[in-house]
BALOBA-1460 file (C-alpha; in Angstrom, 3 decimals):
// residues 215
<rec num="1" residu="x" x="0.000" y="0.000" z="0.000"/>
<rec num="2" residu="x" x="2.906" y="2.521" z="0.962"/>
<rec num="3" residu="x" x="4.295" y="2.706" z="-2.481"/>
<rec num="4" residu="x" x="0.962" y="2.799" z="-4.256"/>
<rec num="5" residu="x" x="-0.128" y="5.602" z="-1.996"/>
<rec num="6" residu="x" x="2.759" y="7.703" z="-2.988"/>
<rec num="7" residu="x" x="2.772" y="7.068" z="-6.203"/>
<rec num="8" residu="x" x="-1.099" y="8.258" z="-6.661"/>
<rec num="9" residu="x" x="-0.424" y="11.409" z="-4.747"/>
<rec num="10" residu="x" x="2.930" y="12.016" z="-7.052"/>
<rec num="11" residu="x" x="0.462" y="11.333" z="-10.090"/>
<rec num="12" residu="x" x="-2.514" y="13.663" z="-8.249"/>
<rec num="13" residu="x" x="0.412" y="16.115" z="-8.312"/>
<rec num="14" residu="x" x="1.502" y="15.819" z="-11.685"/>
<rec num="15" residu="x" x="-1.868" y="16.752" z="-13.359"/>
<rec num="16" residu="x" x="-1.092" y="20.085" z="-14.362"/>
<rec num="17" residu="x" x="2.408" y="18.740" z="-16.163"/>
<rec num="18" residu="x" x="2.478" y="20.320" z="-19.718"/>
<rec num="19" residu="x" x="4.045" y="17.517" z="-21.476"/>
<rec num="20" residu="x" x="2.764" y="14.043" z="-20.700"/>
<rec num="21" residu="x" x="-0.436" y="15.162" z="-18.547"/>
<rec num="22" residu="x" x="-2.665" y="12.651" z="-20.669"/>
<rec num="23" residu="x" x="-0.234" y="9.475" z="-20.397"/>
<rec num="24" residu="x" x="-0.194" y="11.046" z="-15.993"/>
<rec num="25" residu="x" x="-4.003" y="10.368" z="-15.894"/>
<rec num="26" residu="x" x="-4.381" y="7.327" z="-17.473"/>
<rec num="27" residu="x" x="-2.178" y="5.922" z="-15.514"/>
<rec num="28" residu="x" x="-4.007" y="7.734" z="-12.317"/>
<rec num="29" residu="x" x="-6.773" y="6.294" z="-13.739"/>
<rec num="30" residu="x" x="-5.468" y="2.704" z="-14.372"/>
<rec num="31" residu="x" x="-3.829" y="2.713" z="-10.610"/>
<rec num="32" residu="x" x="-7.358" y="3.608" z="-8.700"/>
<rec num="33" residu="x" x="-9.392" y="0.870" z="-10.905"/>
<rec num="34" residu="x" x="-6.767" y="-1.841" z="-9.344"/>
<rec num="35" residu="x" x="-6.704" y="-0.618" z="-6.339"/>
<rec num="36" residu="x" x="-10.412" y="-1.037" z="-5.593"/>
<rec num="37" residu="x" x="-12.951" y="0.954" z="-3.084"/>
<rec num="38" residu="x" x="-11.285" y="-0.107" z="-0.045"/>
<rec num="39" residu="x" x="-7.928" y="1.689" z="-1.129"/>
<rec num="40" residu="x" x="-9.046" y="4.141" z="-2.713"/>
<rec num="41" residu="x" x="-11.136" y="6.018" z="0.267"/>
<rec num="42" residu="x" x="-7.737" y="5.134" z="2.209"/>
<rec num="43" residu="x" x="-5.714" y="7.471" z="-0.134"/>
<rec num="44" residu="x" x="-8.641" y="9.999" z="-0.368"/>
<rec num="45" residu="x" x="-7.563" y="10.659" z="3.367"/>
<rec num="46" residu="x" x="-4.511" y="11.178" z="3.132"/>
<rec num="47" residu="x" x="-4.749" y="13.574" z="0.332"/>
<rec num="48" residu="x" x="-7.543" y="15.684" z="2.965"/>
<rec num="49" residu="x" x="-5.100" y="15.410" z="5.307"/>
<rec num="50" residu="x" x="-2.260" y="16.934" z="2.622"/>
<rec num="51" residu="x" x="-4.941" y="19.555" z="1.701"/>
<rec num="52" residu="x" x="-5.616" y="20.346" z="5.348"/>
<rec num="53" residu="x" x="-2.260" y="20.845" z="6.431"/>
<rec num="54" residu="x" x="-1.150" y="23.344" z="3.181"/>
<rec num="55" residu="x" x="-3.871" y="25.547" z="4.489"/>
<rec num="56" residu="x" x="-2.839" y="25.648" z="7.487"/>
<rec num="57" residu="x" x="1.274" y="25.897" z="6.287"/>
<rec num="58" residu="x" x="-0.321" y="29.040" z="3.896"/>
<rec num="59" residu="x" x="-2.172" y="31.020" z="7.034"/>
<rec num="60" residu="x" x="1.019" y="30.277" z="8.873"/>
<rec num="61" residu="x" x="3.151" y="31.419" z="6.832"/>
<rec num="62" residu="x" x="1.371" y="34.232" z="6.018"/>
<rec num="63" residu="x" x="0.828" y="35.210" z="9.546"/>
<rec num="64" residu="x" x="2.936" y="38.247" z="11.651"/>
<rec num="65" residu="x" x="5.552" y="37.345" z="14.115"/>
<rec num="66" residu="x" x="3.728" y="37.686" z="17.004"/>
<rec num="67" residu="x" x="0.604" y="35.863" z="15.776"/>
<rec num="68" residu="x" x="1.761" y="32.940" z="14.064"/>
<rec num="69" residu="x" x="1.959" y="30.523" z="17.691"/>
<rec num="70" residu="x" x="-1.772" y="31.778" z="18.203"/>
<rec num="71" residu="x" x="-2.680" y="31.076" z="14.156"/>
<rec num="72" residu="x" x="-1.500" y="27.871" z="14.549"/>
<rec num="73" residu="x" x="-2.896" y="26.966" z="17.921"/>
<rec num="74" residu="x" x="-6.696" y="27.597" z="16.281"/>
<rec num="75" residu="x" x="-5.902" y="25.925" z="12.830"/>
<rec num="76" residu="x" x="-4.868" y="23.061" z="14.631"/>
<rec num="77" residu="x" x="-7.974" y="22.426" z="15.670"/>
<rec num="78" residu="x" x="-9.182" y="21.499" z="12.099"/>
<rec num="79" residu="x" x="-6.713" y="18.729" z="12.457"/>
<rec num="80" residu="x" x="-8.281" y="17.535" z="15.320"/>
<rec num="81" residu="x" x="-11.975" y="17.476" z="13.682"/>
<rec num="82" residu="x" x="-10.793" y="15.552" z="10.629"/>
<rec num="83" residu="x" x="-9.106" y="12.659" z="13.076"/>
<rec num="84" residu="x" x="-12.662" y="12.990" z="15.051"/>
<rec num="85" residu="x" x="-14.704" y="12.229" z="11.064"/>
<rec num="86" residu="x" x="-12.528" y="9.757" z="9.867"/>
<rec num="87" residu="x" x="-11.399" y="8.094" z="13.037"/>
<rec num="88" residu="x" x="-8.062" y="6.943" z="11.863"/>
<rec num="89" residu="x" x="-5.435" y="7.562" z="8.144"/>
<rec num="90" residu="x" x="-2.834" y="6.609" z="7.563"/>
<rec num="91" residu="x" x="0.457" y="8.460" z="7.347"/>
<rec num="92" residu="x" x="1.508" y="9.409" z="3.335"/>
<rec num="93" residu="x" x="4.832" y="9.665" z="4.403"/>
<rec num="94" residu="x" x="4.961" y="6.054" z="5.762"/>
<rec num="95" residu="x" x="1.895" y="4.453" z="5.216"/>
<rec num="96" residu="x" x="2.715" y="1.901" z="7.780"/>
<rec num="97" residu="x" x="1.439" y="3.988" z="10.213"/>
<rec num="98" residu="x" x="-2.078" y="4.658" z="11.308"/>
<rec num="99" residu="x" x="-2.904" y="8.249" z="12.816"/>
<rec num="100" residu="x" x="-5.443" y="8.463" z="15.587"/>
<rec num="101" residu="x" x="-4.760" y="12.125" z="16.597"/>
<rec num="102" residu="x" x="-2.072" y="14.360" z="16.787"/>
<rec num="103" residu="x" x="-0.900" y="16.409" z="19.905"/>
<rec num="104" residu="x" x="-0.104" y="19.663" z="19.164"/>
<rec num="105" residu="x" x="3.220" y="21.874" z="20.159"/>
<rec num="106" residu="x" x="2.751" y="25.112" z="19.388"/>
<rec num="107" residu="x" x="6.311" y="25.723" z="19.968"/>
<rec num="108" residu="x" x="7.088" y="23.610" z="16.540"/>
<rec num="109" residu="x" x="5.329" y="25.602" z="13.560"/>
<rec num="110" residu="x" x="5.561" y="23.173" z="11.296"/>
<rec num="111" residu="x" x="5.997" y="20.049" z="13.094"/>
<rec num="112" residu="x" x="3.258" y="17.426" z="13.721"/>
<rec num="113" residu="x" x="5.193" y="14.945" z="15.952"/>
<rec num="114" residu="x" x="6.391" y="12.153" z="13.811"/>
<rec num="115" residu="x" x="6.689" y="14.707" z="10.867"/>
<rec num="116" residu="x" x="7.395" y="18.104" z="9.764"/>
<rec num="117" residu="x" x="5.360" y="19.704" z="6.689"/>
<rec num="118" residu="x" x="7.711" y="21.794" z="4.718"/>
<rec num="119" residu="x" x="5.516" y="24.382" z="2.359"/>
<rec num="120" residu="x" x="6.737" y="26.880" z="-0.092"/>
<rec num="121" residu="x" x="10.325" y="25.598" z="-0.063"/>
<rec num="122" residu="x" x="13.012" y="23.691" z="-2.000"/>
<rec num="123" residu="x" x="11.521" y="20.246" z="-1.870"/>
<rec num="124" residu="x" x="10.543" y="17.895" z="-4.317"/>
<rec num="125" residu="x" x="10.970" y="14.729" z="-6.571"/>
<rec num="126" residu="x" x="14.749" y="15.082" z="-6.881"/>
<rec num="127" residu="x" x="15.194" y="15.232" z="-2.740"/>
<rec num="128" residu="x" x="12.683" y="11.769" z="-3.347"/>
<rec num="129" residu="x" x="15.539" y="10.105" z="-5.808"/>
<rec num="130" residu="x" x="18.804" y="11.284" z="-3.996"/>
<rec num="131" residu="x" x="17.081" y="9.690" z="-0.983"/>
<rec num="132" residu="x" x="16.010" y="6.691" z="-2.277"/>
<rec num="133" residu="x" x="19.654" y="5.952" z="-4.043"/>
<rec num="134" residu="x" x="21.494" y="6.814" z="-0.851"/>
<rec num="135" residu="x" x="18.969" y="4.064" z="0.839"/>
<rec num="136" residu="x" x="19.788" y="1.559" z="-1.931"/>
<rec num="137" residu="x" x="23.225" y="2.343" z="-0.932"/>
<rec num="138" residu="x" x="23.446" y="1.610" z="2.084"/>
<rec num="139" residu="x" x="21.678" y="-1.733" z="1.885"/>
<rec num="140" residu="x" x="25.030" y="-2.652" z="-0.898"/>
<rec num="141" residu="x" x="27.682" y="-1.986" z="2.049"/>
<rec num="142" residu="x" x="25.666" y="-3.531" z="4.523"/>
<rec num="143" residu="x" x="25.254" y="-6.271" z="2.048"/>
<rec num="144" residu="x" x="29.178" y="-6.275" z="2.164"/>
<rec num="145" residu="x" x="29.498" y="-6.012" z="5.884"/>
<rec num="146" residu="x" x="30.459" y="-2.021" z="5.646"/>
<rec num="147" residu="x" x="28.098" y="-0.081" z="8.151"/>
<rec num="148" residu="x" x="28.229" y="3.341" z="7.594"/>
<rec num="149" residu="x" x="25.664" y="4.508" z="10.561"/>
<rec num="150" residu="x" x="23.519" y="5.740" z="7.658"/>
<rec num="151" residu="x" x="20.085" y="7.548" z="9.419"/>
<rec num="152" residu="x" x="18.334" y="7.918" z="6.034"/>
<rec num="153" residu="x" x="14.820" y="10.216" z="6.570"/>
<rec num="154" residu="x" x="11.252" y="9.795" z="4.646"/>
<rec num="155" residu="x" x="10.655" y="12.431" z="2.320"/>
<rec num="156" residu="x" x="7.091" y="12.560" z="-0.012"/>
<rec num="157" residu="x" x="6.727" y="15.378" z="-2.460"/>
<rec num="158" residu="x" x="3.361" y="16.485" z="-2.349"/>
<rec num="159" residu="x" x="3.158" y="19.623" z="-4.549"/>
<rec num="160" residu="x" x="5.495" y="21.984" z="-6.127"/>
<rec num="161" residu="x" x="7.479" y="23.246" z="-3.300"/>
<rec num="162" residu="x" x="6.413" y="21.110" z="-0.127"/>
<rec num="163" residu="x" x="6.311" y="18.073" z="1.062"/>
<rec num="164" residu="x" x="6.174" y="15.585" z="4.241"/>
<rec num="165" residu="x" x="9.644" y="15.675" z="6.023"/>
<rec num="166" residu="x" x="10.822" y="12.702" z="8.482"/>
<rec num="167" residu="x" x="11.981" y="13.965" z="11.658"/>
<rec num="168" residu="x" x="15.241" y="12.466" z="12.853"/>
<rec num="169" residu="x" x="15.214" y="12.594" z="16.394"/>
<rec num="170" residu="x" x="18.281" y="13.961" z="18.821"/>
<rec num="171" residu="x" x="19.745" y="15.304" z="15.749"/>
<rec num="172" residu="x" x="22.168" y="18.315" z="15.301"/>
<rec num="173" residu="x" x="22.894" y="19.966" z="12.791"/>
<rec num="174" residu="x" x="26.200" y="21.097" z="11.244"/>
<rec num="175" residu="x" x="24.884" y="24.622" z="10.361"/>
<rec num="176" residu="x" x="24.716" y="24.288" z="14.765"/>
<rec num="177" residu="x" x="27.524" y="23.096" z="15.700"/>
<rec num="178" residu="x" x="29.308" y="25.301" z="13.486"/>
<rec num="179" residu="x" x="27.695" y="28.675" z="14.952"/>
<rec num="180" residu="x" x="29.015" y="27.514" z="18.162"/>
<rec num="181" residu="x" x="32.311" y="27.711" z="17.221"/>
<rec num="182" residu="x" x="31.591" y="31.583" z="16.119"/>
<rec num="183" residu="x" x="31.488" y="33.257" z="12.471"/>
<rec num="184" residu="x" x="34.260" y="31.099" z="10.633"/>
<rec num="185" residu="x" x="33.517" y="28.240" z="12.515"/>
<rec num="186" residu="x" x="32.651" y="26.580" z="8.937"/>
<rec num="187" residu="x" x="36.253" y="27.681" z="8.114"/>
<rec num="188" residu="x" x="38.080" y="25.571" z="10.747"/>
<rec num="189" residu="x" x="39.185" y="22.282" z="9.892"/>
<rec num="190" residu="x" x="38.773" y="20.948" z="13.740"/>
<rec num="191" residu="x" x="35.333" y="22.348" z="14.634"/>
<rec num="192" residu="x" x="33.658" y="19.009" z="14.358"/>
<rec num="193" residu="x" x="36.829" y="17.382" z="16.222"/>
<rec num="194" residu="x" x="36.015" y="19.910" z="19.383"/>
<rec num="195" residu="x" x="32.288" y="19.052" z="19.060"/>
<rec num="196" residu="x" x="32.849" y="15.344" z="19.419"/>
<rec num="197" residu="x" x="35.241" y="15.681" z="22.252"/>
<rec num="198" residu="x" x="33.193" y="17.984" z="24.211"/>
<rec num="199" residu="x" x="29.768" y="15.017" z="23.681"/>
<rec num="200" residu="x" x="33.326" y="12.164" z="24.643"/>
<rec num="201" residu="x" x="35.017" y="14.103" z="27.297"/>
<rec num="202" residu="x" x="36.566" y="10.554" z="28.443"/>
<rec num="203" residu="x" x="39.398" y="9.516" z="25.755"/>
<rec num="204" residu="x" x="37.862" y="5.449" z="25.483"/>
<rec num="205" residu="x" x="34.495" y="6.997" z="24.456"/>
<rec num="206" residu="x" x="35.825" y="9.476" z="21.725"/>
<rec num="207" residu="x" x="38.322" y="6.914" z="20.522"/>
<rec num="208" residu="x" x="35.085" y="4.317" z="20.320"/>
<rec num="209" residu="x" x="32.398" y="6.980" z="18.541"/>
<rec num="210" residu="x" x="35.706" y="8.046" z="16.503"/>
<rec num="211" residu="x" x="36.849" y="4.137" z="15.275"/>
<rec num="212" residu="x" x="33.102" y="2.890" z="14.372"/>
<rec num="213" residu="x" x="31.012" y="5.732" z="13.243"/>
<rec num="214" residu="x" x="34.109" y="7.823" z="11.367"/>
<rec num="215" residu="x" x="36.852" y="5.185" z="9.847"/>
């Protein structure tokens, strides 16, 4: 189901393609006949819930400073009465897992727990691919006994400019670690050196998280 799900909604997305938009919708077409009733109000959904949550990504967005927490907070609430009609979808981004409900932080604008809807950014098919090859990847050298402590995110594209983001938990990033070290902290060759040995203050556990995940 998880692949046929994305691929509809990368189909549903493709409709206003110049090119090939016939050959797109006969093979939308084709792919809901197979799928059958069952499947079909299953993606139906999750495209609501797509729709839903790029409304609420524009009036964010859109929204002053100040105002955008309390925006949020009351267009959240939509989210809440679509779990309440449909009782339960399941997630596009992995559609191995069913949604109940969310529960809300309004200190994360874009965030909805498990994932993070990016909207009116650089996202789309190509971040899909590179993803996907870097996955395939990594399943070679583990294949050959090479692990590379690979943490490879979900990404769906669903429009032109947005998409369905996996969070990776307890996660910095280098842009972070390197304002830390000040303005040319990007500039010094040892910045990620001091950041590892200030997480491994005890030589054993840098020399360990140094041998395995960095060879």
């Amino acid at each position: 189901m998880g692949c046929g799900s994305n691929i509809i909604m990368l189909l549903k997305n493709a409709q206003n393609e110049a090119h090939f938009k016939i050959w797109y919708q006969k093979l939308l077409a084709a792919l809901q006949f197979c799928a059958g009733e069952t499947l079909n109000n299953e993606f139906a959904k999750e495209r609501k819930l797509i729709r839903i949550l790029e409304d609420i990504a524009e009036k964010v967005k859109t929204a002053s400073d100040p105002k955008r927490k309390e925006v949020l907070k009351m267009e959240l609430n939509r989210l809440q009465q679509f779990f309440q009609e449909v009782k339960v979808c399941r997630l596009p981004l992995n559609p191995a897992l069913v949604v109940q409900g969310i529960e809300a932080d309004v200190s994360l604008p874009y965030a909805m727990g498990y994932i993070i809807f990016r909207f009116k950014e650089k996202l789309g098919f190509l971040d899909m691919l590179v993803l996907q090859i870097i996955r395939a990847m990594d399943s070679i050298w583990l294949q050959e006994g090479l692990d590379m402590q690979m943490i490879i995110y979900r990404c769906l594209s669903t429009g032109k400019g947005q998409g369905l983001v996996q969070m990776v938990p307890d996660a910095t990033t280098l842009a972070k670690i390197h304002r830390k070290s000040g303005l040319i902290g990007p500039l010094k060759e040892n910045t990620i050196k001091k950041w590892f040995r200030h997480h491994h203050p005890l030589e054993s556990s840098y020399q360990e998280i140094s041998s395995q995940n960095f060879k």
